[in-house]
KOLBA-568648 format. One record per residue (C-alpha): residue in one letter; x, y, z. Coordinates in steps of 0.02 Angstrom, whole numbers, padded with zeros to 5 digits, always signed. Layout:
aXYZ
...
//
This chain:
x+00294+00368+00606
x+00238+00477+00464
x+00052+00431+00508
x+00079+00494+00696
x+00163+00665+00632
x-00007+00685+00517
x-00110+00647+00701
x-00200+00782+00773
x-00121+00819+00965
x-00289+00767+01038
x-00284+00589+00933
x-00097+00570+01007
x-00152+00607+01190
x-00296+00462+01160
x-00157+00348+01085
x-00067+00388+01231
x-00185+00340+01354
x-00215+00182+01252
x-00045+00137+01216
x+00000+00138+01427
x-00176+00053+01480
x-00180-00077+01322
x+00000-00132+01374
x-00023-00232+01550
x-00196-00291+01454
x-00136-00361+01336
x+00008-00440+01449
x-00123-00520+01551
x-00196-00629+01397
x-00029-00662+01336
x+00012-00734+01510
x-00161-00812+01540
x-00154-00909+01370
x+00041-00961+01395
x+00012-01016+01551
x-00178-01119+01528
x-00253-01119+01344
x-00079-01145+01245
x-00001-01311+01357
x-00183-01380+01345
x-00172-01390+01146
x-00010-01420+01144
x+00002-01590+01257
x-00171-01634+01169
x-00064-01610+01009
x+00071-01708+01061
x-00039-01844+01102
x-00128-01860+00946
x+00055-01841+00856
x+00131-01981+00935
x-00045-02103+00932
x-00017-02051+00718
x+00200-02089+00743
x+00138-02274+00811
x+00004-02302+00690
x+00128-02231+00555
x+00256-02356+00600
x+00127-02523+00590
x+00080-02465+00432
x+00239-02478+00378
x+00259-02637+00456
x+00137-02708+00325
x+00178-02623+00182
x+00353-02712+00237
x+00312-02880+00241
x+00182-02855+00062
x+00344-02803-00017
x+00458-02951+00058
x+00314-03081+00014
x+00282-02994-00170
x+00478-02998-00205
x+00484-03190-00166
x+00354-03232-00294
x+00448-03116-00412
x+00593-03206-00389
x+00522-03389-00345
x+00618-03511-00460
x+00472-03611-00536
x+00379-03436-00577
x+00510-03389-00677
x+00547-03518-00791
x+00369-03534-00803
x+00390-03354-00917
x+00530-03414-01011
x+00491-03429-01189
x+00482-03613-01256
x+00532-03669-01092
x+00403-03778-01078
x+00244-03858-01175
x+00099-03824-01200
x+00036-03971-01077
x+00171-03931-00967
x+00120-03748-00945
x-00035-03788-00889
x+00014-03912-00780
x+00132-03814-00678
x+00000-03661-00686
x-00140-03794-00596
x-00026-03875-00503
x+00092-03758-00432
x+00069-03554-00482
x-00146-03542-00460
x-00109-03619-00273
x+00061-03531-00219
x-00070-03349-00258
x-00231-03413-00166
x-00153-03463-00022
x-00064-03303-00034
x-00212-03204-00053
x-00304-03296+00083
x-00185-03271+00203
x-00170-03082+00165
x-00343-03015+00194
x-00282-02847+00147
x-00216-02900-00023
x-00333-02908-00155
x-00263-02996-00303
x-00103-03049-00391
x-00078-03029-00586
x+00066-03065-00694
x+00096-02977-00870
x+00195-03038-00985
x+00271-03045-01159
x+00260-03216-01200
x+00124-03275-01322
x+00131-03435-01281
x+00049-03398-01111
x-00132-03432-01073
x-00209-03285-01022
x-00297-03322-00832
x-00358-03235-00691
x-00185-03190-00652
x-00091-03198-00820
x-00119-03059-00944
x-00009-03034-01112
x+00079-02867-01074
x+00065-02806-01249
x-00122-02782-01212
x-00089-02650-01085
x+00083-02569-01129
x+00002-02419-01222
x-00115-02378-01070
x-00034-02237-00949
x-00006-02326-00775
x+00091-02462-00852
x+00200-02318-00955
x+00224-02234-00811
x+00286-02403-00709
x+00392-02432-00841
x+00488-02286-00829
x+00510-02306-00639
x+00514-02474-00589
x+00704-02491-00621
x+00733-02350-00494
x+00732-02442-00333
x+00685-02601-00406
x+00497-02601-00379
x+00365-02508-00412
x+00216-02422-00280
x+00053-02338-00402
x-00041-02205-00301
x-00215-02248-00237
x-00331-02261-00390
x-00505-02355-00452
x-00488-02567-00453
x-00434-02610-00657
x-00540-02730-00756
x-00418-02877-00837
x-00458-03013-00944
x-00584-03144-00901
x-00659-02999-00788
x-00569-03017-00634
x-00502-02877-00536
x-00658-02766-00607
x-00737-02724-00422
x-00754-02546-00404
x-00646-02501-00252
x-00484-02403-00220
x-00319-02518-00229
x-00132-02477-00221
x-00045-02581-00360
x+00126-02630-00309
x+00237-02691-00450
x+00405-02815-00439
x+00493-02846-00644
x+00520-03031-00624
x+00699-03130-00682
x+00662-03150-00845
x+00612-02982-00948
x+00467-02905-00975
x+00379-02980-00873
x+00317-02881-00676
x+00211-02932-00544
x+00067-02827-00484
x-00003-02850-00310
x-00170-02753-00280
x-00193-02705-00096
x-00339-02643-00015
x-00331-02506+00091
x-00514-02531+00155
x-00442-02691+00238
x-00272-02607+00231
x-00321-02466+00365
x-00435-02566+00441
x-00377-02545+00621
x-00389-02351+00610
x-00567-02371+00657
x-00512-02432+00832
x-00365-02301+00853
x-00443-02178+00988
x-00447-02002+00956
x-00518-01898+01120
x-00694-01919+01148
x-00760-01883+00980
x-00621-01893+00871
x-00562-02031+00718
x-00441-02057+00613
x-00426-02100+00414
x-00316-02137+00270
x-00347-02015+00141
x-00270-02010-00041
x-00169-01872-00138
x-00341-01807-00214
x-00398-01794-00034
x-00525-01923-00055
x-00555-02050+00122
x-00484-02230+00061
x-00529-02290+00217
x-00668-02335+00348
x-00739-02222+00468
x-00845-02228+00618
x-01020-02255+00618
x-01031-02088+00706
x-00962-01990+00558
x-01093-01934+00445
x-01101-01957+00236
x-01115-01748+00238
x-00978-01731+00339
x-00864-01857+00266
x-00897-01746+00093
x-00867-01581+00172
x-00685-01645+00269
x-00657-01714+00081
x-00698-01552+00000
x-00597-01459+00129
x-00453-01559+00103
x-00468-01531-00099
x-00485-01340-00099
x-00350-01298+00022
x-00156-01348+00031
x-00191-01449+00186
x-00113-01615+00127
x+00054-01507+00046
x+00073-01387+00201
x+00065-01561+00316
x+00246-01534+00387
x+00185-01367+00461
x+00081-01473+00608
x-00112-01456+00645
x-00248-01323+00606
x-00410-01283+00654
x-00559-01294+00528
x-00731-01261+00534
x-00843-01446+00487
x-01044-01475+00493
x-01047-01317+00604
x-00902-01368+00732
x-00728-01330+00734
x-00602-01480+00710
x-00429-01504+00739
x-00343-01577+00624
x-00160-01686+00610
x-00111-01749+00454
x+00035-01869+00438
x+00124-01929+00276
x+00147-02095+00229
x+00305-02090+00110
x+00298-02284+00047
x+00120-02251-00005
x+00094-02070-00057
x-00048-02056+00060
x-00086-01972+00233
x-00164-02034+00387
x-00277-01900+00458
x-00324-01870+00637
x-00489-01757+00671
x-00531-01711+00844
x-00665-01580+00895
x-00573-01420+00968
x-00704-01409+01118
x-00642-01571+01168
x-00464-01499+01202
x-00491-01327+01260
x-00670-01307+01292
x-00672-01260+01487
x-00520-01175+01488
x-00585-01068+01336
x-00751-01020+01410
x-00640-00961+01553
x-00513-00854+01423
x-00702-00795+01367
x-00750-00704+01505
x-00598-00652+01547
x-00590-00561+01378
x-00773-00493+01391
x-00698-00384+01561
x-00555-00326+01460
x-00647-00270+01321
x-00786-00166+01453
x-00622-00104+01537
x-00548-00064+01371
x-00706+00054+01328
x-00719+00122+01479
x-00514+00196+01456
x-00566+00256+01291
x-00723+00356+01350
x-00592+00434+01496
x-00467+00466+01367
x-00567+00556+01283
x-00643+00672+01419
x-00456+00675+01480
x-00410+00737+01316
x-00536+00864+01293
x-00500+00981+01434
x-00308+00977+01393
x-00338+00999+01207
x-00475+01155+01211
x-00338+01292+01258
x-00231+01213+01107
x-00382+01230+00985
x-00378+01416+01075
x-00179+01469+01027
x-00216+01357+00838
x-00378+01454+00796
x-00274+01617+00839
x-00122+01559+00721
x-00254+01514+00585
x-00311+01717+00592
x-00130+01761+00601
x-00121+01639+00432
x-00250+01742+00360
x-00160+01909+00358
x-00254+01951+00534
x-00107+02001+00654
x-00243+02084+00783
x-00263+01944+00873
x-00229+01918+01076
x-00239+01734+01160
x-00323+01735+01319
x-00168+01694+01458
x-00255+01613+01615
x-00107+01535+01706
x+00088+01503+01713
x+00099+01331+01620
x+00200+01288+01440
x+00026+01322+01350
x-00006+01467+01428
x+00188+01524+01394
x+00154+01477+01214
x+00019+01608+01216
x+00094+01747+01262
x+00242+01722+01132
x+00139+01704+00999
x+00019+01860+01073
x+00200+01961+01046
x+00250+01897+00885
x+00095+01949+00800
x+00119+02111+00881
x+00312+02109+00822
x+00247+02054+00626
x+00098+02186+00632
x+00231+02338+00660
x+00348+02251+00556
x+00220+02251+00396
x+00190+02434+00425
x+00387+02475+00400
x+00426+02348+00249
x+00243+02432+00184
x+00292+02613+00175
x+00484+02559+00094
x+00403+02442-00043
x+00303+02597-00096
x+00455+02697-00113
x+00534+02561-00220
x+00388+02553-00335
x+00383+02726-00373
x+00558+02708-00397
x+00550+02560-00520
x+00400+02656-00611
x+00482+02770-00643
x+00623+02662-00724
x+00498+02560-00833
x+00444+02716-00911
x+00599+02781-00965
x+00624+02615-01061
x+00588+02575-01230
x+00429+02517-01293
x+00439+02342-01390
x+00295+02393-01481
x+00405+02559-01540
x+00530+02446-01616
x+00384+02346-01678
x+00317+02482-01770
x+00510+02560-01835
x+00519+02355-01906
x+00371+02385-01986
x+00412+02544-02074
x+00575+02477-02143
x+00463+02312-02219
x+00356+02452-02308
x+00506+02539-02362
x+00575+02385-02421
x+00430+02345-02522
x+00402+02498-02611
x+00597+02476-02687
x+00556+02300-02728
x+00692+02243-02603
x+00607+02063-02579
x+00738+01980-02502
x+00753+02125-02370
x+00573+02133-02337
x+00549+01952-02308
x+00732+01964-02169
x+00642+02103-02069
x+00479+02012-02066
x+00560+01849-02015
x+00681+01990-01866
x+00500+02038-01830
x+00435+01873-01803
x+00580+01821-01701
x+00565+01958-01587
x+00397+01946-01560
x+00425+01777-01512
x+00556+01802-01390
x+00468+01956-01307
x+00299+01875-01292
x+00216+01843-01118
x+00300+01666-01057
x+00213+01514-01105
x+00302+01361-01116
x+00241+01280-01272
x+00178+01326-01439
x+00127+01211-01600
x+00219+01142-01715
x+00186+01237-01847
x+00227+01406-01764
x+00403+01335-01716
x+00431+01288-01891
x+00388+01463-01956
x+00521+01514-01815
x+00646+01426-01885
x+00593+01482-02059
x+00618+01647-02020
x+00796+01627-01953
x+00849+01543-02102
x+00798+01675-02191
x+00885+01785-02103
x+01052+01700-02125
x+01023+01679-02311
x+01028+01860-02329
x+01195+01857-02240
x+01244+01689-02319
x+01197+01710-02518
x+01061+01598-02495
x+01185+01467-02462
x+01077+01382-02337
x+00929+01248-02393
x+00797+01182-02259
x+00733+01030-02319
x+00547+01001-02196
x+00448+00826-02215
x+00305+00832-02084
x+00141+00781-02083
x-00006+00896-02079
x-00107+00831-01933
x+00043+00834-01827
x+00053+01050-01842
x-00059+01095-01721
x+00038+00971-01590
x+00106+01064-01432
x+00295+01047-01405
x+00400+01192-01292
x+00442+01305-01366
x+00634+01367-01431
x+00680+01181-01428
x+00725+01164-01621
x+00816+01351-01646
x+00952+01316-01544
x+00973+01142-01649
x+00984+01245-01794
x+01107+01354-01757
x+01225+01258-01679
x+01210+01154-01854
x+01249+01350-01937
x+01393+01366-01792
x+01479+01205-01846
x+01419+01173-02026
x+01531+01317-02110
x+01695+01269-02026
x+01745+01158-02163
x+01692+01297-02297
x+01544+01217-02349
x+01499+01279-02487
x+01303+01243-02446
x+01231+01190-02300
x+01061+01081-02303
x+00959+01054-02150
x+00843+00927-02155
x+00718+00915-02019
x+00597+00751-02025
x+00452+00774-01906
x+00352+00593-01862
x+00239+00497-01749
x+00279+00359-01653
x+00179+00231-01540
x+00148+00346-01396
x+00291+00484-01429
x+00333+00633-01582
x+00510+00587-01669
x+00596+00745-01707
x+00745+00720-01818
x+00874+00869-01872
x+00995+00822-01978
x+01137+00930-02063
x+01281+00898-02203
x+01390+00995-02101
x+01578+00925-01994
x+01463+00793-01903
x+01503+00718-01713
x+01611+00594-01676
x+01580+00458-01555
x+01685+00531-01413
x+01597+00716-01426
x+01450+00636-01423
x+01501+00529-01241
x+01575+00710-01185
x+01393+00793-01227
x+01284+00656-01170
x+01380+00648-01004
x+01357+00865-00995
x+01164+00828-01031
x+01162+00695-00889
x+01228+00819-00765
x+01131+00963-00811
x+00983+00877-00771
x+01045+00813-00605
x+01116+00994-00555
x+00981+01087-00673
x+01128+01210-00723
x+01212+01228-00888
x+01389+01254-00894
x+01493+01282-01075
x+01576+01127-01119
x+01725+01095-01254
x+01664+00919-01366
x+01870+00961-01403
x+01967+00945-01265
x+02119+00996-01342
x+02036+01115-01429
x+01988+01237-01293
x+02033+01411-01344
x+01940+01361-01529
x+01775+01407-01589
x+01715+01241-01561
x+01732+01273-01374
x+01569+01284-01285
x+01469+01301-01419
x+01344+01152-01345
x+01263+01282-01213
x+01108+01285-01308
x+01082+01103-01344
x+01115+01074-01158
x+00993+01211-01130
x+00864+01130-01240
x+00876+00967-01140
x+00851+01036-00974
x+00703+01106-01032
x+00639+00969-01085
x+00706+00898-00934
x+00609+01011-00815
x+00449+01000-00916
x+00425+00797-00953
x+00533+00726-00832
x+00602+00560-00892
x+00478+00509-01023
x+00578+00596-01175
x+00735+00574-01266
x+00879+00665-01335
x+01021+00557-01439
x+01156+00617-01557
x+01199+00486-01686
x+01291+00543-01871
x+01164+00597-02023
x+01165+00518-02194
x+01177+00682-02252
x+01380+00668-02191
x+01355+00787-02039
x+01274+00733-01844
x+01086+00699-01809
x+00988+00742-01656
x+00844+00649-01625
x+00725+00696-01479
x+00557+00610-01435
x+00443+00686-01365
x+00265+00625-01259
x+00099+00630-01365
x+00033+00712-01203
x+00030+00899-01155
x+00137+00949-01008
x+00051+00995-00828
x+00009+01163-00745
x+00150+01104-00614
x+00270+01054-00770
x+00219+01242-00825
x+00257+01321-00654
x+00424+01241-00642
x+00479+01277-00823
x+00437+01473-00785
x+00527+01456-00628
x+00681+01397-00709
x+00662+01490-00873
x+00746+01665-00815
x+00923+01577-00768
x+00915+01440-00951
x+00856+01539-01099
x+01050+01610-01131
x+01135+01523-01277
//
């Protein structure tokens, strides 16, 4: 919406246009693809889905009857006791080995094609180490057998992902082909079964499972590598580029969210990917996307190429459309532009009756209207300035009092009255502060000489019963900070630090940098704040800034009517300066002072406020410099 309002009228009349032609366009496709491309894919989908839900459910078929086969030899009564520790002989052992364990497994493996070996580990030393007997203390340190360890109790048998053929004693089982290792713990402990299956012989009948025309299907692994065999039609390149497809994107993770399209050997693919749970693997379906909606896509083609010529051909008539209804707006705007400019001679051409035209002559007598108006408020303002002239010069001149200031210093000096000099200087100094043009910061070091000055000035009232203790670095003087923001501090520590009859007040103001911030501390031996003045105050602060008013407050509620009673106005005023000028990237905390009276601590940014901090701060600097 807000980009619109920013629109010029002619853009919005082309939008227009656009918006009302683009509509029943882009209606058309929708219906066109609803109706022929989208039914295509999707019964071609739900084809290849179900051929994957069928193939899905053989597999598990087999991986069925490998576990019912493997848990009979892990439970077969002869194996066992054969593992039992001093069961038998030494003779005996190998006798029941020959005679009935080494022929129980080939005939095994020989009638499984797609199993590749059988192994048993175990932890009895007495056991000959064979083709398919291995000590299990040989392997227990390696990671795969850690790893069945720890999970073979879960459901009572163990399934290790796809993974390079080990190399056992005697060097059997070394071929270098992808297995799954399926491990059963047999009767007696420590001791498992592992049956190595093949998934080259494993998927074997994928390579007949048709896919469309030119399509296949594959096991692939969790590392998206192809465990099984493919076509002779599918390429060595594009086996590796499906792989490397597979590996950089979240293809076999995102499975659940159906097929996708993907762009292999210069030809887009479809692609359906199935999980198999029992075997953490997925069977993969590829199909070339021109096989499912090649006609009906040429078609959508064409179609689109005579929407997009009709599409241009709106634009171009928008355009013209636009441009005679717009030029007699550009007329009245270049007129209100002049009027903008202080030019209120202006007169819109009025050819006709319509709202434009109507819009023309109103603003022909408004001008008119503002032009006579000018020369009346004109001719009073002069009046007024004479007026207020006149006023200004029957007022004092600053630099009159400057001078009368001056004379009373030298006056002062010639009777060796020191301490009076040095007050009127520091009256001088404060004045000229306070009546110099409006700037809303000055350094450091001329805002301590400020507050120098006004302690001066209260010691000559006071006895000198007032001590300013200053600790600040000298290449932090010549840092900016607004100005009148430490005065006020120090007075209200004069307003409150004499009401228990003190009899000397010390000021201590501590002056440091921080990480990315100046630390101003003022601290005072004076009554001090307790913690519910300093809620009350805080709270005042808080809505100053959100109202940007200061109102007196009482940090005594039941103290109204005393002297105590909103005494704060300057401190609040301080804040909303600060307030105004640095938004929320300062501080100002109250907290008690070591020296037995409060603390104010204000932090301030390392960096110099902005000529639109300045303009507000001027703005606002009339109604807040009154405490």
């Amino acid at each position: 919406m807000g980009l619109i309002k920013k629109m010029h009228y002619k853009s919005k009349l082309i939008l227009c246009y656009l918006v009302l032609v683009s509509f029943p366009l882009i209606l058309c496709l929708v219906l066109l693809y609803q109706s022929i491309v989208k039914p295509v894919r999707e019964n071609a989908v739900s084809a290849i889905d179900q051929r994957l839900d069928q193939e899905l459910n053989t597999i598990n078929s087999k991986i069925e009857k490998i576990r019912n086969v493997s848990y009979l030899v892990s439970t077969n009564t002869v194996i066992n006791k054969f593992f039992v520790p001093k069961f038998y002989g030494d003779l005996e052992l190998i006798e029941i080995l020959n005679n009935d364990i080494s022929p129980l497994l080939s005939w095994l493996e020989a009638s499984s094609p797609e199993i590749s070996y059988y192994h048993f580990f175990t932890n009895n030393p007495s056991i000959p180490e064979t083709q398919y007997l291995h000590q299990y203390d040989d392997y227990r340190s390696e990671p795969w057998m850690q790893e069945m360890e720890n999970s073979i109790f879960d459901k009572g048998y163990y399934l290790e992902p796809c993974h390079i053929n080990r190399s056992y004693s005697y060097g059997y089982g070394g071929e270098d082909q992808m297995v799954y290792s399926l491990f059963y713990p047999l009767l007696t402990s420590n001791n498992f079964l592992e049956v190595c299956i093949k998934p080259s012989v494993f998927f074997e009948d994928m390579k007949t499972i048709p896919a469309m025309e030119s399509g296949f299907v594959a096991a692939v692994n969790s590392d998206g590598k192809i465990i099984s065999d493919l076509p002779a039609k599918v390429t060595a390149d594009f086996r590796h580029s499906l792989e490397q497809r597979l590996m950089e994107g979240d293809c076999l993770s995102d499975s659940d969210e159906g097929p996708f399209l993907v762009s292999l050997a210069q030809t887009e693919y479809l692609i359906s990917i199935k999980q198999i749970g029992s075997l953490d693997s997925w069977i993969l379906c590829a199909v070339p996307g021109a096989e499912i909606v090649g006609p009906v896509l040429k078609a959508q083609q064409s179609f689109t190429l005579v929407i997009l010529a009709a599409a241009i051909g709106i634009v171009l008539l928008s355009y013209l459309l636009s441009t005679l209804l717009i030029r007699k707006i550009n007329t009245i705007i270049d007129a209100v532009h002049k009027i903008q400019e202080g030019d209120f001679h202006v007169a819109i051409p009025v050819n006709g009756e319509d709202e434009i035209d109507q819009l023309a002559t109103d603003i022909n007598y408004m001008s008119f209207k503002i032009n006579e108006l000018i020369n009346r408020v004109y001719k009073a303002r002069m009046l007024q300035k004479e007026t207020e002239l006149s006023a200004l010069q029957a007022q004092i001149n600053p630099h009159f009092l400057f001078n009368i200031l001056d004379t009373f210093k030298m006056i002062a000096i010639i009777h060796d009255l020191d301490d009076f000099s040095d007050s009127i200087a520091a009256l001088g100094n404060l004045m000229r502060y306070n009546i110099s043009p409006a700037s809303y910061h000055c350094t450091l070091e001329h805002e301590l000489q400020i507050i120098r000055d006004y302690i001066n000035i209260q010691n000559l009232l006071l006895n000198n019963r007032v001590t300013l203790l200053l600790s600040v670095p000298d290449n932090l003087l010549r840092f900016e900070i607004p100005n009148f923001i430490l005065q006020p501090i120090i007075e209200n520590s004069f307003v409150h630090g004499f009401e228990n009859k003190l009899s000397e007040l010390i000021i201590k103001v501590t002056i440091y940098r921080g990480d990315s911030s100046i630390i101003i501390k003022i601290e005072d031996n004076g009554t001090g704040i307790s913690g519910e003045q300093q809620q009350t105050l805080t709270a005042a602060m808080k809505k100053s800034t959100e109202t940007l008013e200061v109102e007196p407050i009482s940090l005594e509620p039941q103290e109204r009517e005393s002297s105590r009673s909103g005494k704060s106005i300057g401190i609040l005023n301080v804040n909303l300066r600060l307030f105004l000028l640095y938004g929320r990237h300062y501080s100002f905390t109250f907290s008690s002072s070591d020296l037995g009276g409060a603390c104010n601590t204000i932090s301030l940014p390392v960096s110099i406020p902005t000529k639109e901090q300045e303009e507000n701060f001027l703005n606002e600097r009339s109604k807040l410099l009154h405490f």
